[in-house]
N, C-alpha and C positions, 0 to 999 in steps of 0.2 A: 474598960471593956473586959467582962467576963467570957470565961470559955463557953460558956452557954449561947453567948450572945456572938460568937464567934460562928460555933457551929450554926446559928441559926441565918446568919449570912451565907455560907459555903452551901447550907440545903438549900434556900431560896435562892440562890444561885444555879445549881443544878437543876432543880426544875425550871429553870424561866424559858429553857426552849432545848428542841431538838439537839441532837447529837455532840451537846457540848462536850469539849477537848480542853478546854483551859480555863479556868477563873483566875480574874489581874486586878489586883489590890493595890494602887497607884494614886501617889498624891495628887491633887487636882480632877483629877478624876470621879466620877462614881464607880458604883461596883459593876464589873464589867467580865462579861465568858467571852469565849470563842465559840461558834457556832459556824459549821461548815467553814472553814477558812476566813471568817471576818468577826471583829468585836463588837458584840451587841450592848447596850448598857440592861443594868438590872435594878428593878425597883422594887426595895425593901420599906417596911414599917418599924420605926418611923425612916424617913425619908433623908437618904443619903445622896446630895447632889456633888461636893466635892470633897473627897475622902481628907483628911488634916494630918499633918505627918503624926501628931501624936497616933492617930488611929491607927497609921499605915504601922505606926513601930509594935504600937501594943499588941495589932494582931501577929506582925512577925515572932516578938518576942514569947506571947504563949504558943507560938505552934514549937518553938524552940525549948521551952522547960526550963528545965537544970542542965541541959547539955551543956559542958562545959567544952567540950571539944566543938558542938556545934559553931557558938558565941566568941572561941576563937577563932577559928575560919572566918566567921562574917566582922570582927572589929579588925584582925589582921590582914586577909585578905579580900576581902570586900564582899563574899558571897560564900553563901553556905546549901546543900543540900541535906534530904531528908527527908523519910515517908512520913503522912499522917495518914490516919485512919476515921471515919468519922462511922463508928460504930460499928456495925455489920453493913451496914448502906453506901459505903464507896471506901476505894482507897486511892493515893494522890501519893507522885513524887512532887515536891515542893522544892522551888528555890529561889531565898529570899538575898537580894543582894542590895548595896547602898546605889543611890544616886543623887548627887549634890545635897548629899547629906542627909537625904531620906531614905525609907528602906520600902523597898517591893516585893511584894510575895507572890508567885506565881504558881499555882497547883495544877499539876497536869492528870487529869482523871486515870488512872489505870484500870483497865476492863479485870472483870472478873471471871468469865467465861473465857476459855482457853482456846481461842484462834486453830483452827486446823487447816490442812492445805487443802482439804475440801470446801469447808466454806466459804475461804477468800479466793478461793476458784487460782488459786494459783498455780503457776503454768508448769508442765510436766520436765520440767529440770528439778522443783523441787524435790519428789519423788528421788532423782538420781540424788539428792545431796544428802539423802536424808540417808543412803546407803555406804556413804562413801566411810570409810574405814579408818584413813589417817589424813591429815595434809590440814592446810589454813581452808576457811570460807569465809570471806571477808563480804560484810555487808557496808555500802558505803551510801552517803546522803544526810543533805541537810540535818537538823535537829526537827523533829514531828515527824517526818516522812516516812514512819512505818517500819525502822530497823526493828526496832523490840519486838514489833505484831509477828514480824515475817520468820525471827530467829526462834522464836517462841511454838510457831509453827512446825518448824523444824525440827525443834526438840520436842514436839508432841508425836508427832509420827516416831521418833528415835524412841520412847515413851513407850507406843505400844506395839513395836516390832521387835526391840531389840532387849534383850537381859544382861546391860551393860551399868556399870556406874556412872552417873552426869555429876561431875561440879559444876557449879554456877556461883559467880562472882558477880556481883552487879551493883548498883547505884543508880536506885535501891532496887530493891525484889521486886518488878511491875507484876510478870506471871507467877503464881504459885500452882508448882505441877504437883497431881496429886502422884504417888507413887502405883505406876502400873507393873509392865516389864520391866522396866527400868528403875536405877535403885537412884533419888534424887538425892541430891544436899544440894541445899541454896546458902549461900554465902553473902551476905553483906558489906560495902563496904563504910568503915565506921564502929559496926559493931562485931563483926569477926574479924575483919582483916584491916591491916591500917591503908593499903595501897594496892592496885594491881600486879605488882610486880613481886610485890610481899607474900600474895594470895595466891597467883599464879607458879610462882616457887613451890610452896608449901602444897600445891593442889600433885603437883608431880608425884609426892611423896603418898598419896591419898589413894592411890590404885585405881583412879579413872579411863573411862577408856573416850570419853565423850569434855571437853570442858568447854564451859562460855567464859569468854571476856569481856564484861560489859563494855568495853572501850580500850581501844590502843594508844594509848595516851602519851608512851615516850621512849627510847631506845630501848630501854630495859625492856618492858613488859613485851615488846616487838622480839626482843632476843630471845626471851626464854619460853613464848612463844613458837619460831621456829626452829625450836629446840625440842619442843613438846611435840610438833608435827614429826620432828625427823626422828623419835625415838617411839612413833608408833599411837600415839594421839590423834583424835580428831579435834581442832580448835574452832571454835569459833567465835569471829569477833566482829567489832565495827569501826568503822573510821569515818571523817566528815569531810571527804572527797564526793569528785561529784561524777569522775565515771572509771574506766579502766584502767585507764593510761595515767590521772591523776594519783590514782592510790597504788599504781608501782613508783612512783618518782616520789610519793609521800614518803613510801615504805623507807627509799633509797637515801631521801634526804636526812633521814633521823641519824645516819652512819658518816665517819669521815668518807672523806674522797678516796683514798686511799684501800677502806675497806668495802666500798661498793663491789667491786668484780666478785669478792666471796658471796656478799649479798645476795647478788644476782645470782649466783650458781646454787645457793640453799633457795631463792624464791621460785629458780624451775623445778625446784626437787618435793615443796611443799603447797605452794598455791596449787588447790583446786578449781576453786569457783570465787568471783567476783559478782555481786549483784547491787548495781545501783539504783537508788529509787528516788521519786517524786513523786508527789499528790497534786491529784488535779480535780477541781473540780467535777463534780459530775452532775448528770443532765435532771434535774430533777431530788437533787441536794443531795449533801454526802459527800464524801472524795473516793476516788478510786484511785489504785495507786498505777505508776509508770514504770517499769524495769528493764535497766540493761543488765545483761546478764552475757557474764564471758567464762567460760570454762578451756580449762589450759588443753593446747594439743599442738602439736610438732610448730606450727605458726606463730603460737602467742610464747612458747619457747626460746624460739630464735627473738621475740622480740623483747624479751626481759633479760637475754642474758647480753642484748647486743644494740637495745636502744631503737626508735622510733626515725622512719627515716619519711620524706616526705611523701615515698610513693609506699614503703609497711608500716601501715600505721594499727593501732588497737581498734581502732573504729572501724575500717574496712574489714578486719579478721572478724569482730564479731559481726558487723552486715553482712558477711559472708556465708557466718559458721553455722547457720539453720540446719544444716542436720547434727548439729552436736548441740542442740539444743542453746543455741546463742541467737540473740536482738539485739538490736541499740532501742536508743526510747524512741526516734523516731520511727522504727518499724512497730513498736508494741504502742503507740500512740495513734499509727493509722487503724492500729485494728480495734481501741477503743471507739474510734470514730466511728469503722462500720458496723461496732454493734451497738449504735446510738450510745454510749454510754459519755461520750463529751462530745461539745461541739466544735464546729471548724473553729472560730475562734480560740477556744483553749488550746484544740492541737497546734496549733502555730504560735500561741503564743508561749508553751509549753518546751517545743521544739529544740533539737539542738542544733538544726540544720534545716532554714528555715525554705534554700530552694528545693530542698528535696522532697521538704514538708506537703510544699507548694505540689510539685509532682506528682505524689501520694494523692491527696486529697484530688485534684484533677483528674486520676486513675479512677478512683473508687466512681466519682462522679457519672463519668463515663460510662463506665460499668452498671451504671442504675440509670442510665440515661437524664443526668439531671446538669444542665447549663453549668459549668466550668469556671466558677466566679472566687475562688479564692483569692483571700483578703490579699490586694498588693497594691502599692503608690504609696497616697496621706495616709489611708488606716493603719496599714502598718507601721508605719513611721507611729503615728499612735501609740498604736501599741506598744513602741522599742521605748517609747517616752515613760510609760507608765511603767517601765521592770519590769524584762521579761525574766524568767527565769533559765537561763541557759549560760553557757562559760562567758 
């Protein structure tokens, strides 16, 4: 298999339908995207019905080259990342890893056009983050769920408000910002830096006033981190927690037992804002995304430095905190609902609180004067059978 006949797969892939997010190179298989959240298969000339581990390895192996560091990563530890390019016409982070002895290649489409908080209509806390000066902003959520789109966002407004210097560390580069007010460096990991913690150190030394961290990935890069916030940085980064309360006990677990209290007393001094996300379906194809969003103030205070008790919990402070511009997802999921943008089924099935879910939707109902019928009994049991997504 030639690179020609590589890239001619990846294009016919791409075009075979709407708003593809991922093409999956997988033995047994044929050639197969993601489209709005499900795998479509794709038919090429000549005609590929089940991919043969030779094919699966050949393509892995040219999208990898001569990297020598890549090919150790993927024989020693089992999987390797990496951007490709397929011309001027798309770019992809890739990552091909083994399975029973074959290898997979998964390319994730990265947009070219640079996301603003205008046109993902994203809700007016982001505006406040995009001002905020020093401290952590930790984006949390599955792997697809929109952390890159929304951080990316972020540092577009920083971009063109602010005359500050951004590092960016990541894996790999998805957004390239072009330089407005803001003075960019994109950093890679692999080809500039060998680790986040490596890059994160060295970025201190860079006279930034803004950094990204593509991923909090381990005590270190956590430490020097809120070490970055507490000497006048603004950070930000991501973790694959799935709401408030889980990404302070993540934070907390990376440390002995012993040095949690200090922990705790730097994460009320440096946590700004927490925003977690999900993609859901939406009415009429596409995803829209879900966010909890919790922003620090005298309540979420007391409950990092002193732990969750069964009546203060993270969840009630942010259902609470609407005038500090805080939701949980089931508030910011009832309001996708009333602007048709998903339907009752996904908001419930969505949900992370499924009676309250229930509540909601009966409210709105009400309120438009429409019969009270949310999903409850066998369907939901249904539903809880097929994965929902919630803790």
């Amino acid at each position: 298999m030639k690179k020609t006949e590589i890239d001619y797969w990846i294009t016919a892939m791409l075009e075979s339908n709407s708003n593809v997010s991922d093409l999956n190179i997988t033995v047994g298989k044929t050639l197969q995207v993601e489209s709005a959240g499900q795998l479509v298969p794709v038919a090429v000339e000549p005609p590929v019905r089940e991919l043969t581990p030779f094919q699966t390895e050949t393509f892995a192996l040219n999208l990898i080259g001569n990297n020598k560091r890549l090919l150790t990563d993927l024989v020693e530890h089992g999987s390797c990342d990496l951007p490709y390019a397929l011309g001027n016409t798309a770019r992809f982070r890739v990552n091909i890893f083994s399975q029973k002895g074959y290898y997979t290649t998964v390319l994730r489409k990265l947009e070219s056009q640079i996301p603003t908080i205008e046109n993902m209509n994203f809700p007016p806390a982001f505006d406040k983050m995009a001002r905020e000066i020093n401290g952590l902003i930790l984006f949390t959520g599955a792997t697809g769920t929109g952390k890159t789109t929304s951080l990316a966002a972020l540092l577009d407004r920083i971009n063109h408000e602010r005359a500050v210097h951004v590092v960016t560390l990541e894996d790999p580069i998805e957004y390239v910002h072009p330089q407005h007010k803001a003075t960019f460096n994109q950093r890679e990991l692999g080809s500039d830096f060998s680790a986040f913690a490596v890059g994160l150190r060295a970025a201190l030394r860079q006279a930034p006033k803004v950094i990204l961290v593509g991923e909090m990935r381990d005590r270190e890069t956590m430490e020097i981190a809120m070490t970055a916030a507490e000497t006048g940085h603004l950070v930000l980064s991501t973790l694959h927690t799935i709401d408030a309360g889980q990404t302070i006990n993540r934070i907390l677990s990376m440390f002995e037992q012993e040095e949690q209290p200090q922990i705790r007393n730097r994460l009320v001094d440096t946590i700004r804002w927490i925003v977690s996300q999900r993609l859901l379906p939406k009415i009429g194809g596409g995803r829209v995304a879900a966010m909890e969003i919790l922003c620090t103030s005298l309540r979420v205070k007391d409950l990092i430095l002193n732990g969750e008790t069964e009546e203060k919990t993270f969840y009630n402070i942010v259902r609470e905190g609407s005038a500090l511009n805080m939701r949980t997802f089931d508030q910011h999921i009832l309001e996708l609902y009333s602007q048709n943008l998903v339907t009752e089924k996904t908001a419930i099935t969505y949900c992370s609180h499924r009676n309250e879910m229930n509540r909601g939707l009966d409210r709105l109902k009400s309120e438009r004067g429409e019969a009270t019928t949310s999903l409850t009994g066998l369907a939901m049991e249904e539903e809880e059978e097929r994965g929902r997504f919630r803790r």
